[in-house]
C-alpha positions in Angstrom: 66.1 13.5 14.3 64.9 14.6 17.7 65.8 16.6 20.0 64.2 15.5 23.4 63.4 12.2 22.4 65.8 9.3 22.8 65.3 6.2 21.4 64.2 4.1 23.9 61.7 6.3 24.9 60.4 6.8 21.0 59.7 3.1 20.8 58.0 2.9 23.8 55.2 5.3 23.1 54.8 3.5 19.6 54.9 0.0 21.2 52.2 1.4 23.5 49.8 3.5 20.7 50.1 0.7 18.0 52.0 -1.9 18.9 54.3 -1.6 16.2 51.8 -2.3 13.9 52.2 0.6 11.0 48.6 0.0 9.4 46.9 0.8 12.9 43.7 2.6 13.2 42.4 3.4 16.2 39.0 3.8 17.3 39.0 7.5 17.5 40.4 6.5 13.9 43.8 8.0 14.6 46.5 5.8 12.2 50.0 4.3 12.3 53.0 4.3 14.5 52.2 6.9 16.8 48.2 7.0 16.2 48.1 10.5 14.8 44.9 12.3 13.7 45.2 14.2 10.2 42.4 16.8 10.9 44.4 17.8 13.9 47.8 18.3 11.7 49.1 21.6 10.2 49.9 20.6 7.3 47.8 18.9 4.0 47.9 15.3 5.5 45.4 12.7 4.3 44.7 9.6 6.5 46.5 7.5 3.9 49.7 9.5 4.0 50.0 9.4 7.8 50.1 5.1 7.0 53.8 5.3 5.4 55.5 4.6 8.4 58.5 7.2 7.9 56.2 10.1 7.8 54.4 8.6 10.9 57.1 8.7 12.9 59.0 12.0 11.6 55.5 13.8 12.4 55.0 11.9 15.8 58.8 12.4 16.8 58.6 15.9 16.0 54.9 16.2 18.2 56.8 14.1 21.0 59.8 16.6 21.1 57.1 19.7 21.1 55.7 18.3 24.1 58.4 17.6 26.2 59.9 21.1 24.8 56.6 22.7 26.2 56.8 21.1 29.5 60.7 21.9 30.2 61.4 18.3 29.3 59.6 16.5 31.8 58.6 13.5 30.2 56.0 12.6 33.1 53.5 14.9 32.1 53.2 14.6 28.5 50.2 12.2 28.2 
């Protein structure tokens, strides 16, 4: 569920952090979908809880939609 976020758009930042690839870690060791860091999080996340896929993408969906939210929806400007 997402408010600013359409679909099209959703799977495009995750085919561009992780390729799809739900076990990602990057080398700033940000994990999953949508490469999120679990020390930046509010919220009692552990690494291995950001790797189930469904939270991933709840918790980078709902980071997305803050985003665009704080800059007036332009999508152009959010990374």
């Amino acid at each position: 569920e997402s408010q600013y976020v359409d679909p099209a758009l959703g799977l495009a930042v995750v085919r561009i952090l992780s390729n799809f690839d739900a076990a990602a870690v990057g080398p700033a060791q940000r994990v999953g979908l949508f490469q999120l860091d679990h020390t930046r999080l509010s919220g009692a996340y552990h690494k291995a809880d950001l790797l189930d896929p469904y939270l991933n993408i709840k918790i980078g969906l709902r980071n997305l939609d803050d985003l665009i939210k704080t800059n007036n929806g332009d999508i152009k400007i959010i990374y």
